[in-house]
Residue, then its C-alpha position, 0 to 999 in steps of 0.5 A: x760077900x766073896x760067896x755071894x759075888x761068885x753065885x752071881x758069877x755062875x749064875x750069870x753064866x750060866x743064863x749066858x751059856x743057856x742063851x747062847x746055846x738056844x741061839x746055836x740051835x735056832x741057827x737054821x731058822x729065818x734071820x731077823x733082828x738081835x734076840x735078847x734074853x727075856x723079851x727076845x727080838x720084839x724091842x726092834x718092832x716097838x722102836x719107832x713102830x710104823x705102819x712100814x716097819x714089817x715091810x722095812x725088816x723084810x727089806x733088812x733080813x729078806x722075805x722070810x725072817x724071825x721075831x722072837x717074842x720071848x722065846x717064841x719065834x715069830x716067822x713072817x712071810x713078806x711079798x706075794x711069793x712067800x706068802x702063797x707059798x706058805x698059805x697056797x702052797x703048804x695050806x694045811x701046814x700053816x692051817x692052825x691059830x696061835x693059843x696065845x694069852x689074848x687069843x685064848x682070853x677072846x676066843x676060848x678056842x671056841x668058835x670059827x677065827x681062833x679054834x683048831x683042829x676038829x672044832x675049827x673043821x666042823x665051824x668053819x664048814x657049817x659057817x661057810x655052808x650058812x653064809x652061803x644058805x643066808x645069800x640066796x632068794x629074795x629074803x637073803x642078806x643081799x636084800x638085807x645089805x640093800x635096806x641097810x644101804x637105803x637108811x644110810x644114804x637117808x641118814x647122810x641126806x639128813x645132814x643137808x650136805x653139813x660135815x658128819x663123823x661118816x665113821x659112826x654112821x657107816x659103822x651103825x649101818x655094818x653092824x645092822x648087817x651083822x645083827x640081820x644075818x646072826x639074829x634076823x631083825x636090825x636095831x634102833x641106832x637109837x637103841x641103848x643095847x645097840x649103841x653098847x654093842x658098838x661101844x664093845x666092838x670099838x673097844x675090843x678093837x681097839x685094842x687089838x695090835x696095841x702096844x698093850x696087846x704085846x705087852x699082855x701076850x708077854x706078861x699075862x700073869x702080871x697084866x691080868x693085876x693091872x689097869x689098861x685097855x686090855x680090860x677094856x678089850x676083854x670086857x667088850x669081847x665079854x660083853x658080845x658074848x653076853x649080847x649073844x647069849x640073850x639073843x640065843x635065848x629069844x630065839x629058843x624061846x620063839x623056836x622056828x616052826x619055819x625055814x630057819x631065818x637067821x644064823x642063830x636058827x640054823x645053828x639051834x637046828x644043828x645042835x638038834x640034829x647032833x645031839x646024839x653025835x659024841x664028836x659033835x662040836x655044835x652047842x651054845x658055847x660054840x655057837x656064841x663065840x661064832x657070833x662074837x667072831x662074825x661081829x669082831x670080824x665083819x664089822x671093823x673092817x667093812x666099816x673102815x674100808x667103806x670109811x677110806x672109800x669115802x675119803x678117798x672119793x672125796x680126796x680124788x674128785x676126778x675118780x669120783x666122777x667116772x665112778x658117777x659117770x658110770x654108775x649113771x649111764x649103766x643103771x640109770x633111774x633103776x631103784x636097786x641094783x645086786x652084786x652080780x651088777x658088778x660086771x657092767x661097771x668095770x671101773x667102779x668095780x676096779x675104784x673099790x678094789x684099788x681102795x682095798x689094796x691102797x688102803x689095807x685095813x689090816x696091819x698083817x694077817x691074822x697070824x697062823x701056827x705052823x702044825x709041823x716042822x716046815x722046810x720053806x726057802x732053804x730055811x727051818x720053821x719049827x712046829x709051832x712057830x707063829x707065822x704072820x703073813x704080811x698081806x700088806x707087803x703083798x699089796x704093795x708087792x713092787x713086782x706086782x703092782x705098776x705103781x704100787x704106792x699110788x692110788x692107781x684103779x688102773x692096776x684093776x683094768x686091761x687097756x681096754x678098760x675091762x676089770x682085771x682079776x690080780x693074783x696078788x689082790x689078796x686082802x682077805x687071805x688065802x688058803x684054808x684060813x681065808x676069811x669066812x665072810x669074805x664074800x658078805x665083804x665083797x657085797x656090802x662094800x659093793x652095794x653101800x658103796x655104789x649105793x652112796x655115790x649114786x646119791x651124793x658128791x662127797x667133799x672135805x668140809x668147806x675150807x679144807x682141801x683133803x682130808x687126812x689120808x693117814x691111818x691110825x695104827x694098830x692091828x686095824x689101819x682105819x683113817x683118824x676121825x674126820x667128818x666129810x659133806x655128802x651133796x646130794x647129786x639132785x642139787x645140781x651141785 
């Protein structure tokens, strides 16, 4: 007994001493929240976890701190400053991914979102290159976006101006898009295959910024044994892939004897024309998982930004009417309108922005891996260390934006009433880690958006006087499930 007690003594100790040991060593790192043996500092982000709760720890332990995820420091940059001096101004020392469990389960470090190095370098130029070919001519994706844009304004006026789940429907037409730009043809929303791609999407998302994606990072070897969303999250990544794979397999069979079409011609074309390069990281493996990363990464959050439009034109009735005001005396009885149309509507373009800054659809940026000891405001960031740039709090930067937690367009205009570009408005990131699609974002969100509120009037349902404003929380912030009427504007209602 004597024995046993005094092992357990020594033992005890010994973990103590090794603790305190790593704590002295770490001193020069960011602050941040108690570290705690095991599970580090992470217990202060699930006390009490709100969409504020990065923000309020900035406020706590300044603009740039520490969360250990077990033994793993987590920096995060918070505000404008911090964060473009990390993605701006050090872009290349913070250009990596983090190959943590769930990264390495979704991405295999494969693909466009979550590789690195050389395989990052090569995906990421042919993806930027491709997006840019696929814009051009009238077969482009604009072209694509504006037909997608049309069957959803029939599908609103199908309803009779009765509520409907706008959420289903814009996502329908989103991941249409996605489907014209990586296969070249759009799906049935009444096809069963579609209908499981959605379902996978939903589910890989939902699961992402979960408590169970903490928990699963964590405790992989335990979490990998026992039920939870995580499979489900997984088995939607699996199944895209999957969905991917056939599609690939249509299109080597009926191999292009024209202009490639789609993404998955030019990559097919790619692979050709590197085969005998033995640095070449074009193949089909690399190929699917671009696709996975295209639908993970443009279906969600076009999707909820075009669902908080929505809401918000509905909850903001006056904001709704000048972008209407506008659209009409610009555009008229004219069928169709492009992206470049933009200019001439200064305040629709300034609403859509405002969302995007009011509505965030993201809790935080993806996070980045620092690729070498960083010095960054007096303080040491380890090789290694993952970095979360908190794009919210650059949003809501007070010393940036006039009334940074009011629905404000006028943050976007001159006195004049002339669009203004903000340097903080970065939604989609900054630096080498800036997100591919943003600018196939910036048009369908344009397009759908300017599209809609020339057909209809949206409004809450008939007894409601607005509707929820509040998000859902995870690492996407979409509004909970609400259902909202579209009037037709030719009613005279």
């Amino acid at each position: 007994m004597w024995i046993s007690g005094t092992l357990i003594a020594v033992l005890t100790s010994a973990v103590i001493l090794h603790f305190l040991k790593q704590l002295w060593s770490h001193k020069n790192y960011p602050p941040g929240p108690l570290r705690l043996p095991i599970i580090g500092s992470v217990w202060r982000i699930l006390i009490n976890f709100s969409l504020d709760t990065f923000i309020k720890l900035a406020k706590q332990y300044g603009n740039v701190y520490t969360i250990w995820a077990g033994s793993l420091p987590v920096v995060v940059m918070s505000g404008f400053e911090a964060v473009k001096e990390a993605t701006i101004n050090h872009s290349a020392d913070f250009d990596e991914r983090p190959v943590s469990p769930f990264f390495e389960a979704f991405g295999k470090q494969k693909g466009i979102i979550l590789s690195n190095g050389h395989t990052w370098r090569q995906q990421r130029k042919f993806g930027l290159v491709t997006l840019r070919k696929l814009g051009l001519g009238k077969k482009g994706i604009e072209h694509q976006i504006e037909e997608e844009a049309h069957q959803l304004a029939q599908t609103f006026a199908d309803a009779k101006g009765q509520p409907v789940d706008a959420m289903l429907l814009i996502t329908n037409c989103v991941t249409n898009v996605i489907c014209a730009l990586t296969f070249g043809q759009r799906f049935s929303v009444g096809d069963e295959e579609f209908h499981k791609l959605r379902d996978a999407l939903f589910d890989l998302v939902n699961f992402s910024g979960t408590l169970f994606h903490v928990l699963y990072d964590l405790f992989p070897w335990l979490l990998k044994h026992l039920p939870g969303p995580h499979k489900k999250g997984i088995a939607g990544r699996d199944f895209i892939a999957s969905f991917a794979r056939k599609e690939i397999q249509k299109h080597k069979v009926h191999k292009a004897t024209h202009e490639p079409q789609d993404f998955t011609d030019y990559y097919l074309l790619q692979i050709d024309k590197n085969k005998r390069d033995p640095n070449s990281t074009y193949n089909e493996e690399n190929l699917v998982q671009c696709i996975v990363d295209l639908f993970a990464a443009g279906t969600e959050t076009t999707t909820t930004t075009l669902n908080w439009a929505l809401l918000m034109m509905a909850n903001y009735p006056d904001v709704q009417e000048k972008v209407q005001k506008e659209i009409d005396d610009i555009f008229g009885s004219s069928a169709m309108f492009s992206y470049q149309d933009r200019k001439k509507v200064p305040y629709t373009n300034a609403v859509i922005h405002e969302i995007q800054r009011f509505k965030y659809i993201l809790l935080f940026g993806v996070p980045r891996q620092c690729s070498k000891d960083v010095n960054l405001f007096g303080f040491f960031i380890p090789k290694g260390a993952t970095v979360i740039t908190d794009l919210r709090s650059v949003l809501l930067d007070p010393k940036h934006w006039e009334k940074p937690h009011e629905f404000n367009p006028n943050h976007f205009l001159d006195k004049d009433g002339n669009f203004v570009e903000r340097e903080a408005f970065l939604p989609f990131g900054a630096g080498a880690r800036v997100c591919l699609g943003e600018q196939l974002a910036r048009i369908e969100i344009f397009i759908i958006f300017t599209r809609l509120l020339r057909t209809f009037t949206f409004r809450p349902p008939e007894g409601m006087k607005k509707i929820k404003e509040e998000p859902v929380v995870r690492l996407t912030t979409p509004p909970y499930p609400y259902k909202i009427c579209a009037i037709p504007r030719n009613s005279g209602s």
